[in-house]
PQR file with spaces between the fields and no chain letter, atoms N, CA, C, O and H, PARSE charges and radii, in Angstrom:
ATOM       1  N    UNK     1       0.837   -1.178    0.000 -0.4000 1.5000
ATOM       2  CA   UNK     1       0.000    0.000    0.000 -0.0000 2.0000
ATOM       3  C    UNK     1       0.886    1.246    0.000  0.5500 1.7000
ATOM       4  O    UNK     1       1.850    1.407    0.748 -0.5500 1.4000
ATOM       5  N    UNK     2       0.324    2.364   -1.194 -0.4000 1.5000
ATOM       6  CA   UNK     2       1.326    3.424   -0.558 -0.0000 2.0000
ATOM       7  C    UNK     2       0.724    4.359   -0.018  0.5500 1.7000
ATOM       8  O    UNK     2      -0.476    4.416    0.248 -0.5500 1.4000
ATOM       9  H    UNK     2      -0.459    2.234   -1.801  0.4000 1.0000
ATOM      10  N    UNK     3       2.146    5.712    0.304 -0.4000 1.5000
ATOM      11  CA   UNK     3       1.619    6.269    1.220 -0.0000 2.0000
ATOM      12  C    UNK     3       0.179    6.949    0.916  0.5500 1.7000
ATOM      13  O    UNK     3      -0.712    6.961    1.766 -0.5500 1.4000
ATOM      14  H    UNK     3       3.122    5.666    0.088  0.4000 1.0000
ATOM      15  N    UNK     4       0.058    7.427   -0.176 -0.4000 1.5000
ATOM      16  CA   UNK     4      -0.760    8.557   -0.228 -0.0000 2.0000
ATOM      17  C    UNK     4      -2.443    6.974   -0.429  0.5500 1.7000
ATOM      18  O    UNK     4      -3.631    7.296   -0.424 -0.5500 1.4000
ATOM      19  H    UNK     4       0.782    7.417   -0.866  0.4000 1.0000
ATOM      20  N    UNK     5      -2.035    5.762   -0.542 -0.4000 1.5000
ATOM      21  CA   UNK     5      -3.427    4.961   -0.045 -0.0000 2.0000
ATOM      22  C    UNK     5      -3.806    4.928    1.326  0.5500 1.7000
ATOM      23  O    UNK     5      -4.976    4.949    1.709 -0.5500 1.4000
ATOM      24  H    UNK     5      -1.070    5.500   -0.547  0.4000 1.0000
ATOM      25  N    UNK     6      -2.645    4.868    2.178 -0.4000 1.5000
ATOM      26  CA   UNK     6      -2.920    4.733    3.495 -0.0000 2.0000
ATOM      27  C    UNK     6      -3.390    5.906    4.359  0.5500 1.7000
ATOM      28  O    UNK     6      -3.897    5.691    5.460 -0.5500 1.4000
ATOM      29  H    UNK     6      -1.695    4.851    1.867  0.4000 1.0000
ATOM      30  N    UNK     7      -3.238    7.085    3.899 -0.4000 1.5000
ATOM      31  CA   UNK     7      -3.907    8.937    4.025 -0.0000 2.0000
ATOM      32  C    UNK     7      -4.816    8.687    3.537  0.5500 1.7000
ATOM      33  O    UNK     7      -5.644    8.725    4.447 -0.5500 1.4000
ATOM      34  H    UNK     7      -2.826    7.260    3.004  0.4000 1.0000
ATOM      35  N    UNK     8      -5.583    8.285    2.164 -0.4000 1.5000
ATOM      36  CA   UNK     8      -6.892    8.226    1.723 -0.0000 2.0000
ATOM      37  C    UNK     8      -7.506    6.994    2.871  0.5500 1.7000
ATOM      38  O    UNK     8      -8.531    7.436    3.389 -0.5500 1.4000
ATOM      39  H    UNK     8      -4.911    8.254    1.425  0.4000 1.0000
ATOM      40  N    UNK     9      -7.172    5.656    3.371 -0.4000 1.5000
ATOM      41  CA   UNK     9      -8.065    4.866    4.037 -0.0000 2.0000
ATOM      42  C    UNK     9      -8.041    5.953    5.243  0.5500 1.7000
ATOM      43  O    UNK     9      -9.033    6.662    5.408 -0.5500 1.4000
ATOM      44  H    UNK     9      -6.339    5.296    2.950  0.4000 1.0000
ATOM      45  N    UNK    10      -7.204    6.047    5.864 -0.4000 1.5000
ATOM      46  CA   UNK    10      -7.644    6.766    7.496 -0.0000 2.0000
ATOM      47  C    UNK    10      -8.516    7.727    6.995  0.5500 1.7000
ATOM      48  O    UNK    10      -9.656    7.397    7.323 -0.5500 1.4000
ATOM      49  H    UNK    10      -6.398    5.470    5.730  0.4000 1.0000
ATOM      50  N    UNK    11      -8.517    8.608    6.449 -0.4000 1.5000
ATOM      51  CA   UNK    11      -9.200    9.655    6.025 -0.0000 2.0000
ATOM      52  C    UNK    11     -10.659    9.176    5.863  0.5500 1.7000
ATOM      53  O    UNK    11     -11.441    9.894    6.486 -0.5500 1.4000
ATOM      54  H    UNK    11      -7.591    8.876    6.183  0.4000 1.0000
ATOM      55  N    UNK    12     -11.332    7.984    5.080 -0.4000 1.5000
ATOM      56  CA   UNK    12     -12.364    7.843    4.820 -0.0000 2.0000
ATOM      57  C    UNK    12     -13.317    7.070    6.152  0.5500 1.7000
ATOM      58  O    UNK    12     -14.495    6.714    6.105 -0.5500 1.4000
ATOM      59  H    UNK    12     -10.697    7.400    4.574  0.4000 1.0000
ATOM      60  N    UNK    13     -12.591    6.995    7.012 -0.4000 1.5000
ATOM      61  CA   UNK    13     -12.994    6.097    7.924 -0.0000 2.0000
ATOM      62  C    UNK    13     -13.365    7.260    9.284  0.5500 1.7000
ATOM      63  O    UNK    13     -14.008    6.921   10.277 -0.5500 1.4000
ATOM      64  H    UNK    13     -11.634    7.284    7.050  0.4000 1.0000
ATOM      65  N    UNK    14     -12.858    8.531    9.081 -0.4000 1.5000
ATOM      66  CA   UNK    14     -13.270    9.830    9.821 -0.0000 2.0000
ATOM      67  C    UNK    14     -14.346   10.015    9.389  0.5500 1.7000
ATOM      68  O    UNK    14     -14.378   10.299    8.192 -0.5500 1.4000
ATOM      69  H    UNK    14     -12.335    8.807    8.274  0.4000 1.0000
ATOM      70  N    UNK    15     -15.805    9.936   10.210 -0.4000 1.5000
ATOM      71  CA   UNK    15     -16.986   10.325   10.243 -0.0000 2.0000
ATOM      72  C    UNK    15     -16.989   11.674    9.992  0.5500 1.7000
ATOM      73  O    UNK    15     -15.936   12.311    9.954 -0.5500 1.4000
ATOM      74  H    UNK    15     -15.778    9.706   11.183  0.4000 1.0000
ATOM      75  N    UNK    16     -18.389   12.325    9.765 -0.4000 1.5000
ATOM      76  CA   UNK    16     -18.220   13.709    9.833 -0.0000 2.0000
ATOM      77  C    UNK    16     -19.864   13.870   10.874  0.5500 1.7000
ATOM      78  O    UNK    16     -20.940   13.434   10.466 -0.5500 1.4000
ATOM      79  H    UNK    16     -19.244   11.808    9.796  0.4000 1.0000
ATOM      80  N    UNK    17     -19.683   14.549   12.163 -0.4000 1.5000
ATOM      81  CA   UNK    17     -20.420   14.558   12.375 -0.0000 2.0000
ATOM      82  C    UNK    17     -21.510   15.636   13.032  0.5500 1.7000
ATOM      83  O    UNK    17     -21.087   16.215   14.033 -0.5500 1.4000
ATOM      84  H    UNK    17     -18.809   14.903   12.495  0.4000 1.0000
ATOM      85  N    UNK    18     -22.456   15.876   12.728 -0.4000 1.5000
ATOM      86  CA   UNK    18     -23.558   17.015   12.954 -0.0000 2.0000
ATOM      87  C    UNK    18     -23.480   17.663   13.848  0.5500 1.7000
ATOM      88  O    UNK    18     -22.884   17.156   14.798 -0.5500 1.4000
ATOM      89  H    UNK    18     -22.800   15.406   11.915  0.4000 1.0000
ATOM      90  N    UNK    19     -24.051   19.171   14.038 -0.4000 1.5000
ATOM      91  CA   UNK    19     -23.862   19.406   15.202 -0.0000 2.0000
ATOM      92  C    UNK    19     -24.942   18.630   16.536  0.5500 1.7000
ATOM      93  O    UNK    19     -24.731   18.644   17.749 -0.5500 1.4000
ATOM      94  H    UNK    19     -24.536   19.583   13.266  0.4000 1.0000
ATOM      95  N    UNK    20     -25.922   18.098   15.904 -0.4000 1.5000
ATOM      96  CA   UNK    20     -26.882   17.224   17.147 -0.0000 2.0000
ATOM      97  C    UNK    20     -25.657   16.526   17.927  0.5500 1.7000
ATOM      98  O    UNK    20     -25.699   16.714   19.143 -0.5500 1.4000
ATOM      99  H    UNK    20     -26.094   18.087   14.919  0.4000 1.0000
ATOM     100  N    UNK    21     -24.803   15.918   17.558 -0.4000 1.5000
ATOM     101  CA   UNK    21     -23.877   14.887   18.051 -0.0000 2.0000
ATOM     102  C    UNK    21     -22.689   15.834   18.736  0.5500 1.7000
ATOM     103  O    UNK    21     -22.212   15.696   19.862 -0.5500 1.4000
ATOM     104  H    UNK    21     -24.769   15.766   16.570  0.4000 1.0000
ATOM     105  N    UNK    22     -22.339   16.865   17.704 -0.4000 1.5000
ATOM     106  CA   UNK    22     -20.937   17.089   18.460 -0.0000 2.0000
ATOM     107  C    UNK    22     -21.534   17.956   19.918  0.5500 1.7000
ATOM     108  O    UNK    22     -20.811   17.977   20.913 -0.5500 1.4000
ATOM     109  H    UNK    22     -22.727   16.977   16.789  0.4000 1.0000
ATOM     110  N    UNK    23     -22.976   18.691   19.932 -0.4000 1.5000
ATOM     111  CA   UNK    23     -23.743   19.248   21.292 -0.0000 2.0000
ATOM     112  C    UNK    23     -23.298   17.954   21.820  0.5500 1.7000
ATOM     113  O    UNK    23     -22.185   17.920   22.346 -0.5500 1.4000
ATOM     114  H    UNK    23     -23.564   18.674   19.123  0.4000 1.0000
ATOM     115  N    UNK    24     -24.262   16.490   21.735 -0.4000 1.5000
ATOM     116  CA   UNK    24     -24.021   15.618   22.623 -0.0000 2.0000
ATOM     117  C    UNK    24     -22.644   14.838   23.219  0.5500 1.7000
ATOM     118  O    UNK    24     -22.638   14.001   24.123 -0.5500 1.4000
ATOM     119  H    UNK    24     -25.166   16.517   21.308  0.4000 1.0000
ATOM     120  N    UNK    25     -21.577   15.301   22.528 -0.4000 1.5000
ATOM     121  CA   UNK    25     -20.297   14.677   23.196 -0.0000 2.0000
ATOM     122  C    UNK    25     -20.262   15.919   24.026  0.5500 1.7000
ATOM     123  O    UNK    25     -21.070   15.763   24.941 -0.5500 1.4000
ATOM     124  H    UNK    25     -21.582   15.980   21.794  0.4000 1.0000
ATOM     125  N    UNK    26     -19.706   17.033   24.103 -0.4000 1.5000
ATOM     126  CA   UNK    26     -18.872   18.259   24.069 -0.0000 2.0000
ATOM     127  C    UNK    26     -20.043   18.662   25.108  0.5500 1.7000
ATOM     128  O    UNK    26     -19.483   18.828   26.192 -0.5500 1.4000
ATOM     129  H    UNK    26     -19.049   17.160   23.359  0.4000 1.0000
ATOM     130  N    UNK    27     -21.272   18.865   25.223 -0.4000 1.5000
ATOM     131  CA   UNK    27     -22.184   19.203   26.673 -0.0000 2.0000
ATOM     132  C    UNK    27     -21.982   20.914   25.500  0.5500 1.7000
ATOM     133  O    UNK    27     -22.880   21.630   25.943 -0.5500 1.4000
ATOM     134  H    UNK    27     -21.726   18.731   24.342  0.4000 1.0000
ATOM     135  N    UNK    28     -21.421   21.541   24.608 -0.4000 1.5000
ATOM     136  CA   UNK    28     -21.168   23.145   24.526 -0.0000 2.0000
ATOM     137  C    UNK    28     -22.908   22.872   23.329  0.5500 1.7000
ATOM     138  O    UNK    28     -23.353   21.985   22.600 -0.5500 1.4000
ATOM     139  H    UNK    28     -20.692   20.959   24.248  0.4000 1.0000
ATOM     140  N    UNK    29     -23.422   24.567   23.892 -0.4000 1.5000
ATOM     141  CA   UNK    29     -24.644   25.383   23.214 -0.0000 2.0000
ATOM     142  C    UNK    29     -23.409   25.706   21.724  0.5500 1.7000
ATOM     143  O    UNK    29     -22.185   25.593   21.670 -0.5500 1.4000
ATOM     144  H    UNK    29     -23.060   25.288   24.483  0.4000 1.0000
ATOM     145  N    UNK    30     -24.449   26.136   20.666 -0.4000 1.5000
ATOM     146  CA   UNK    30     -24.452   26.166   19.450 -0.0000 2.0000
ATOM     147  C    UNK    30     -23.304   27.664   19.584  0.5500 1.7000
ATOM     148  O    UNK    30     -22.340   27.914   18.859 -0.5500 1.4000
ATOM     149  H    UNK    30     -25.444   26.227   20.710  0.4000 1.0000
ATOM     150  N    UNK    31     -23.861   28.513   20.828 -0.4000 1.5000
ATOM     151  CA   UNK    31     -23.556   29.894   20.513 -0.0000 2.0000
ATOM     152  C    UNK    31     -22.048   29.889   21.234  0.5500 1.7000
ATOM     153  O    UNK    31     -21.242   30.712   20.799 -0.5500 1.4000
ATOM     154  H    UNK    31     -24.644   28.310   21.416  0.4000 1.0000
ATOM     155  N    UNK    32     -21.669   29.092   22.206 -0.4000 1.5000
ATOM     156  CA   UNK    32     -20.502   28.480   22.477 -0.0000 2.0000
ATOM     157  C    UNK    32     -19.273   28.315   22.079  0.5500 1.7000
ATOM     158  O    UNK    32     -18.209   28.875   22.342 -0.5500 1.4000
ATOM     159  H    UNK    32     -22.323   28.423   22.560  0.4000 1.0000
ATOM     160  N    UNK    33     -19.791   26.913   20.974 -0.4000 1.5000
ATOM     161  CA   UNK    33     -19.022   26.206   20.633 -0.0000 2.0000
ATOM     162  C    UNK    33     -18.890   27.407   18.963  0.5500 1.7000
ATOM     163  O    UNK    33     -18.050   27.035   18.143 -0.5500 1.4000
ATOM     164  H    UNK    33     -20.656   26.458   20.760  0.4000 1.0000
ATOM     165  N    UNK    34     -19.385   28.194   18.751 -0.4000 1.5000
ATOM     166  CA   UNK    34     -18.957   29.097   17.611 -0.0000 2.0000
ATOM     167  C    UNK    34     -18.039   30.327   18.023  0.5500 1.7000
ATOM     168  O    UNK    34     -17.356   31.090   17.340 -0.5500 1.4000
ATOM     169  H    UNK    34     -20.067   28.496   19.417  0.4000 1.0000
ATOM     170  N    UNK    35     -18.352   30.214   19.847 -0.4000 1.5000
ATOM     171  CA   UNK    35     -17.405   31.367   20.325 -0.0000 2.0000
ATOM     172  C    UNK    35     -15.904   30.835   20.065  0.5500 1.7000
ATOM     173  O    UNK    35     -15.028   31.411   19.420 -0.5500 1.4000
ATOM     174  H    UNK    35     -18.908   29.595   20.401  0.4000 1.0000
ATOM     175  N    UNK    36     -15.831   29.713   20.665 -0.4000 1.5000
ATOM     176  CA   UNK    36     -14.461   28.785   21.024 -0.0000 2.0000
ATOM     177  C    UNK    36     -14.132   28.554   19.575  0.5500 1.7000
ATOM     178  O    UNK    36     -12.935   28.838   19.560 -0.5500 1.4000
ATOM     179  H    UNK    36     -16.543   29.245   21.190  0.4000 1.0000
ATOM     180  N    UNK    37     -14.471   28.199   18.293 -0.4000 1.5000
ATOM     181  CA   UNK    37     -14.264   28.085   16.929 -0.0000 2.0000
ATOM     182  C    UNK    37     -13.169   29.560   16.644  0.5500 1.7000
ATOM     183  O    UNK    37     -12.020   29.581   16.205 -0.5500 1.4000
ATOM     184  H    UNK    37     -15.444   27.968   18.306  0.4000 1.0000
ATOM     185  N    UNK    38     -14.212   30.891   17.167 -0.4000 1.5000
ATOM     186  CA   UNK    38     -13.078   32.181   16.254 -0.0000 2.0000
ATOM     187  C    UNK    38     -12.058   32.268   17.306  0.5500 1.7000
ATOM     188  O    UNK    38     -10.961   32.781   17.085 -0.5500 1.4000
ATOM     189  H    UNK    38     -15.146   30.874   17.524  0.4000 1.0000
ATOM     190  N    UNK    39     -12.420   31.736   18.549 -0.4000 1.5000
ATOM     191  CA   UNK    39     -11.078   31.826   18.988 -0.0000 2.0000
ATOM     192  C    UNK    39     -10.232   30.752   19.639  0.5500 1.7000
ATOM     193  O    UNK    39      -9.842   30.478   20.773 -0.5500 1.4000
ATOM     194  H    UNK    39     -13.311   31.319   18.729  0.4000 1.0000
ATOM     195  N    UNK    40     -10.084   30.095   17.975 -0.4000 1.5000
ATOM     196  CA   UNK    40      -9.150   28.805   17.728 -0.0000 2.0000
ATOM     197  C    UNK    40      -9.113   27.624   18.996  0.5500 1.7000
ATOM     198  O    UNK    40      -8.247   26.753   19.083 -0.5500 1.4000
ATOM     199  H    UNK    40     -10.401   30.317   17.053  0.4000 1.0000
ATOM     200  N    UNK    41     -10.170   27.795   19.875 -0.4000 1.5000
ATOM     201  CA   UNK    41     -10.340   26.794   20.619 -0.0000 2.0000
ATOM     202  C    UNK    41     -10.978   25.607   20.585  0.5500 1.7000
ATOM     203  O    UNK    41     -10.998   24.733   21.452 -0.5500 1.4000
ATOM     204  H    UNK    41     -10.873   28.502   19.804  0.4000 1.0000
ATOM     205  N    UNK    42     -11.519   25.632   19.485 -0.4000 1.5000
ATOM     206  CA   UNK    42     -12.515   24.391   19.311 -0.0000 2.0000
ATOM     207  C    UNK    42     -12.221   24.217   17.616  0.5500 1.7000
ATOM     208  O    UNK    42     -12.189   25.103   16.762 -0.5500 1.4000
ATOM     209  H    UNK    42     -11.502   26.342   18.780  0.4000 1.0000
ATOM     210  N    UNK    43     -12.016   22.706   17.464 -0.4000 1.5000
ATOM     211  CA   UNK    43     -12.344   22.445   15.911 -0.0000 2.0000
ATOM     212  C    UNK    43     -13.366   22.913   15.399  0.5500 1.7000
ATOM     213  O    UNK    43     -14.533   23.096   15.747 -0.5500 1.4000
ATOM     214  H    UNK    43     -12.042   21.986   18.158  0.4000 1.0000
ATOM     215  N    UNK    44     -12.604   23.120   14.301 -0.4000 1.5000
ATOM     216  CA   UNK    44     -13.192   24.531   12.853 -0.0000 2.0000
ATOM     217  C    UNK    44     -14.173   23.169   12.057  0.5500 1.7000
ATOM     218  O    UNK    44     -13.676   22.205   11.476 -0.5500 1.4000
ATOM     219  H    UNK    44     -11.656   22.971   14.019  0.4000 1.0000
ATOM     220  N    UNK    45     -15.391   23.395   12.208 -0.4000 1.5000
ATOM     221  CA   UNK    45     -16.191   23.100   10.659 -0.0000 2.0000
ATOM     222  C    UNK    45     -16.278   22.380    9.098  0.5500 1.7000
ATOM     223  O    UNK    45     -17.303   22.795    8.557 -0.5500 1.4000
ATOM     224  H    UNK    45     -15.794   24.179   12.680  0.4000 1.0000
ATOM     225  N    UNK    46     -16.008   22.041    8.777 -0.4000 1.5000
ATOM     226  CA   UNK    46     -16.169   21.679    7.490 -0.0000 2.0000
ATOM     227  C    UNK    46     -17.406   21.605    6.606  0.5500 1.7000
ATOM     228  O    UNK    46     -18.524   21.220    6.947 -0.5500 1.4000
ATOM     229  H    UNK    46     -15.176   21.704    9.217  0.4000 1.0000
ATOM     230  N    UNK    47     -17.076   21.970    5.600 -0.4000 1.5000
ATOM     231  CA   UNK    47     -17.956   22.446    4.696 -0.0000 2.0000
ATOM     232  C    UNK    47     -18.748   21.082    3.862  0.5500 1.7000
ATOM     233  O    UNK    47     -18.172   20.583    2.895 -0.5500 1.4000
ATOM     234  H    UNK    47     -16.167   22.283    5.323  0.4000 1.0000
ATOM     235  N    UNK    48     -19.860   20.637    4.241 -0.4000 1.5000
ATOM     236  CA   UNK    48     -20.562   19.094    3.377 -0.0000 2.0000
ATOM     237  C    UNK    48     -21.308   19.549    2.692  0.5500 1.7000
ATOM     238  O    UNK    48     -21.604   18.574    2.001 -0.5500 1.4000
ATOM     239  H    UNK    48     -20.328   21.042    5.026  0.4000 1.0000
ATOM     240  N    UNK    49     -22.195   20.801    2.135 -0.4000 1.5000
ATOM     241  CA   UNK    49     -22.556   21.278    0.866 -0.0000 2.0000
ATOM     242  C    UNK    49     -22.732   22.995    1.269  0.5500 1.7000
ATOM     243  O    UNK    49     -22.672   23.387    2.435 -0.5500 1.4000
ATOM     244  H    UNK    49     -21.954   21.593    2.696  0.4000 1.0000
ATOM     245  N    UNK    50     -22.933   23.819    0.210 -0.4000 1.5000
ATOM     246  CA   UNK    50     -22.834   25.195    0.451 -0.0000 2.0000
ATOM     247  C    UNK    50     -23.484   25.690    1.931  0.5500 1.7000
ATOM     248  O    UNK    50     -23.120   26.644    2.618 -0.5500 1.4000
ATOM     249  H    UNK    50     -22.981   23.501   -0.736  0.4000 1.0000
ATOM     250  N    UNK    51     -24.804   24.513    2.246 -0.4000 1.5000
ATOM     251  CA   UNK    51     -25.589   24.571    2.949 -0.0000 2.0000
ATOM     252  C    UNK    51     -25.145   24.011    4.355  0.5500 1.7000
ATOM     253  O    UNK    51     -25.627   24.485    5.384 -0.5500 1.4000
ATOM     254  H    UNK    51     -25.100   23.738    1.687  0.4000 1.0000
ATOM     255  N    UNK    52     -24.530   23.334    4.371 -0.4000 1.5000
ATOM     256  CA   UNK    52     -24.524   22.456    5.544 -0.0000 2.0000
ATOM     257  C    UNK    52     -22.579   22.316    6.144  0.5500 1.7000
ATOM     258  O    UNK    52     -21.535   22.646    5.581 -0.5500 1.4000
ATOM     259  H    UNK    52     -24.139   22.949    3.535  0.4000 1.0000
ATOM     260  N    UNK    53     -22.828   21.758    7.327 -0.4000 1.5000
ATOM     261  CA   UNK    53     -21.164   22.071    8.033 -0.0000 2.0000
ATOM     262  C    UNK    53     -21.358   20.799    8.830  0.5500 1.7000
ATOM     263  O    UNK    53     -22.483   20.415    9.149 -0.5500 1.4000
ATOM     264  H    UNK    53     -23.676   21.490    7.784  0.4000 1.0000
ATOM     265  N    UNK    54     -20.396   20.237    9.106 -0.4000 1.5000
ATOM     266  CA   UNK    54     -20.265   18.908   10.376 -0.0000 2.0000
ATOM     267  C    UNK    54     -18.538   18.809   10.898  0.5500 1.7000
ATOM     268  O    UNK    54     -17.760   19.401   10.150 -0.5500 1.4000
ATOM     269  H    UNK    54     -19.482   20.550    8.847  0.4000 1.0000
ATOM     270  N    UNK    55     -18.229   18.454   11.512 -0.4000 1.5000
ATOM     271  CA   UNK    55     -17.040   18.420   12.243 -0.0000 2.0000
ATOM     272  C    UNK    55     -16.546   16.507   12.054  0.5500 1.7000
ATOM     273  O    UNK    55     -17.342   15.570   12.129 -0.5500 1.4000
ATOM     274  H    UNK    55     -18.860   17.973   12.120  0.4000 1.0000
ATOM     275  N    UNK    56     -14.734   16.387   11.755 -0.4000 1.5000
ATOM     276  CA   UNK    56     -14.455   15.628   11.910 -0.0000 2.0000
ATOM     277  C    UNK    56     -14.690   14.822   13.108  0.5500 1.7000
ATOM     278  O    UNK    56     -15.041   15.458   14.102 -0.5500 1.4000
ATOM     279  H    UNK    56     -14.088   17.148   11.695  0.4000 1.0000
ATOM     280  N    UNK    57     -14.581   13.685   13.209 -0.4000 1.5000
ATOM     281  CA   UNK    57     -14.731   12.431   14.530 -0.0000 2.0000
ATOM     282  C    UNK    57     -13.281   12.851   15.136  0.5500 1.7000
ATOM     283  O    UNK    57     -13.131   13.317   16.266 -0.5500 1.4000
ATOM     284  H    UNK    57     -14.296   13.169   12.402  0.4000 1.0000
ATOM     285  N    UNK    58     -12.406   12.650   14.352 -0.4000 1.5000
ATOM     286  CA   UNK    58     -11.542   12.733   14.799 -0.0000 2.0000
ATOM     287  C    UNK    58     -10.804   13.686   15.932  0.5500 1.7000
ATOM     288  O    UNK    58     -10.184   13.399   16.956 -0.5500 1.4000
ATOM     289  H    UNK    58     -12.527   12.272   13.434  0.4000 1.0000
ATOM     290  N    UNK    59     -11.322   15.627   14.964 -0.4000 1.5000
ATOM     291  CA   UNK    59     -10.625   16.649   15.630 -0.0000 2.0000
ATOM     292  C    UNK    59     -12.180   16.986   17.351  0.5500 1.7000
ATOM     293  O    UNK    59     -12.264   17.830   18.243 -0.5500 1.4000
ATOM     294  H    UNK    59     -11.826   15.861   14.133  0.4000 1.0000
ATOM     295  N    UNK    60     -12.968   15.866   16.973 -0.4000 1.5000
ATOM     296  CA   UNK    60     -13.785   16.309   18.456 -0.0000 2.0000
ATOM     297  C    UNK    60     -13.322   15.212   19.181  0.5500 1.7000
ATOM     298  O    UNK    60     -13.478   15.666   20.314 -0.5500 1.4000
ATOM     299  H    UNK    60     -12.900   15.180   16.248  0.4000 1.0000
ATOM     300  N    UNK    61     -12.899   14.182   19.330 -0.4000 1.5000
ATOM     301  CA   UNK    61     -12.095   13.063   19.980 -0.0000 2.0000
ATOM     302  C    UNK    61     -11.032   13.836   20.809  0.5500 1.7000
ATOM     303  O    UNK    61     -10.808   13.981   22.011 -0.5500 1.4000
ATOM     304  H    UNK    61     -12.772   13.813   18.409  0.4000 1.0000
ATOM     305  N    UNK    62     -10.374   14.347   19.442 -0.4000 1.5000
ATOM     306  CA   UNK    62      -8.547   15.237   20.406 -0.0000 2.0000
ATOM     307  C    UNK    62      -9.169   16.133   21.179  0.5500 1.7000
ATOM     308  O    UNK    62      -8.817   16.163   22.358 -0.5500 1.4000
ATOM     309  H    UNK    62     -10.556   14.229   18.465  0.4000 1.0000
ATOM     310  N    UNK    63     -10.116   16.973   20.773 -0.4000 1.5000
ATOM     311  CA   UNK    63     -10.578   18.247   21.548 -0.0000 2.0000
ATOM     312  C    UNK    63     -10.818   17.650   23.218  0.5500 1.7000
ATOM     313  O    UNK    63     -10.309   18.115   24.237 -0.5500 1.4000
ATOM     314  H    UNK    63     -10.402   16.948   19.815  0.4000 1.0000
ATOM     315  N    UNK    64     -11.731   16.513   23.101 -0.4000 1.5000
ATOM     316  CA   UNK    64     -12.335   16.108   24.505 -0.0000 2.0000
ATOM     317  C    UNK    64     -10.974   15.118   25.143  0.5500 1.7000
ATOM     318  O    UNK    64     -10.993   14.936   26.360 -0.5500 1.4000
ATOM     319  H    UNK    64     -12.145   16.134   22.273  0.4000 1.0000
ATOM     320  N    UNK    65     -10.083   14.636   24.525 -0.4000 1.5000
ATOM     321  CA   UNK    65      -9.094   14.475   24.924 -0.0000 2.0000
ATOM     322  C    UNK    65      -8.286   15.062   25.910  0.5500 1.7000
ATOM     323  O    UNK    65      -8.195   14.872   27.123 -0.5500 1.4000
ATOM     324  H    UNK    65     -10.067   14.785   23.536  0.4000 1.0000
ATOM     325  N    UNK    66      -7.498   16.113   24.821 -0.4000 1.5000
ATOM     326  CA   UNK    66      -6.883   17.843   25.548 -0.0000 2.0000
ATOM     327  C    UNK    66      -7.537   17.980   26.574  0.5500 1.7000
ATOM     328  O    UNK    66      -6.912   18.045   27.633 -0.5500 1.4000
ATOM     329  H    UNK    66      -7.572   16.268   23.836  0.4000 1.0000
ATOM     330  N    UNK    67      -8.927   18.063   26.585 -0.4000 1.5000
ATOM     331  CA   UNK    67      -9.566   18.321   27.864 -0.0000 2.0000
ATOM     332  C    UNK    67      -9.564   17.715   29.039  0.5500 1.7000
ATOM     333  O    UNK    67      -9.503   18.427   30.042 -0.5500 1.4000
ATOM     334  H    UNK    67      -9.435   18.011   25.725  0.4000 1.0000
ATOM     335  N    UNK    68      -9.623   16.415   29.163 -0.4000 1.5000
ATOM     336  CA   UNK    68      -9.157   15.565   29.851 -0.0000 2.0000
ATOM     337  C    UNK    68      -8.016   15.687   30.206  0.5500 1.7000
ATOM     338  O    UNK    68      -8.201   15.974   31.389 -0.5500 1.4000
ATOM     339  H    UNK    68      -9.673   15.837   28.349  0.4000 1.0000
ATOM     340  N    UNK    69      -6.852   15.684   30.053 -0.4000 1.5000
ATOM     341  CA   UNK    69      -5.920   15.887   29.773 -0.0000 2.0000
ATOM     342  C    UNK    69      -5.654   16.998   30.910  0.5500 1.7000
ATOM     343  O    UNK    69      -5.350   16.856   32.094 -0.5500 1.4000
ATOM     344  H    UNK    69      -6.702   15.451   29.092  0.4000 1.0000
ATOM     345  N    UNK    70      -5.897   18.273   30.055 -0.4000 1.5000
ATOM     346  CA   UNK    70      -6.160   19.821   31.138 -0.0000 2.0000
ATOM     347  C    UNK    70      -6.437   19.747   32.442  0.5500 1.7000
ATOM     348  O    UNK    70      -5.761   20.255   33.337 -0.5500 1.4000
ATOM     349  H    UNK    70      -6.144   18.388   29.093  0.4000 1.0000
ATOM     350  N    UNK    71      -7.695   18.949   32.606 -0.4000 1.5000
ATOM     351  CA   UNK    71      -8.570   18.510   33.893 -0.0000 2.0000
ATOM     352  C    UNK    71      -7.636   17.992   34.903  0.5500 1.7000
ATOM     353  O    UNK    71      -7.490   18.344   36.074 -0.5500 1.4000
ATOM     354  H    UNK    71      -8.244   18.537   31.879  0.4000 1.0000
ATOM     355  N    UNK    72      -6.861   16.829   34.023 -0.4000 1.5000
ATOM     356  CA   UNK    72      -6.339   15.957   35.490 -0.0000 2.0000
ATOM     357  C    UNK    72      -4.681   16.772   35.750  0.5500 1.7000
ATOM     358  O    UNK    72      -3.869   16.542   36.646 -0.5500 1.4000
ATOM     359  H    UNK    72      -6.980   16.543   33.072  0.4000 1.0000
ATOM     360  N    UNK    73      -4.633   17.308   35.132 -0.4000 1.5000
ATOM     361  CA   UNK    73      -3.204   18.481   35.165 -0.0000 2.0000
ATOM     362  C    UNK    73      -3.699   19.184   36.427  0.5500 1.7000
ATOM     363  O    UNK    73      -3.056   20.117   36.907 -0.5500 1.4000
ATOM     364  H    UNK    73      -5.293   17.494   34.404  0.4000 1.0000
């Protein structure tokens, strides 16, 4: 496998997911989690049609991670 197959499998296997879900991991309100976005505290958005936005699995995993992380520091 090369490299640039093994970047496309991980990659496709990252959910993208709504904000219904990323409210339910993260406990953060809509108006929140857009504060913490401009100021680079929270994973940024992605764009799934002109209309619509969802967040990697991945970058809300590290986020609640870090946090954890922070907490027991």
């Amino acid at each position: 496998m090369k490299k640039s197959d093994t970047a496309s499998a991980s990659f496709s296997t990252d959910r993208i997911l709504r904000w219904p879900e990323v409210r339910e991991r993260t406990g953060l309100s809509r108006t929140t989690a857009w504060r913490e976005i401009r100021a680079c505290r929270f994973p940024a958005s992605v764009e799934i049609t002109p209309h619509s936005v969802g967040w990697r699995e991945s970058d809300i995993s590290a986020w609640l991670a870090a946090r954890k992380t922070k907490q027991a520091a």
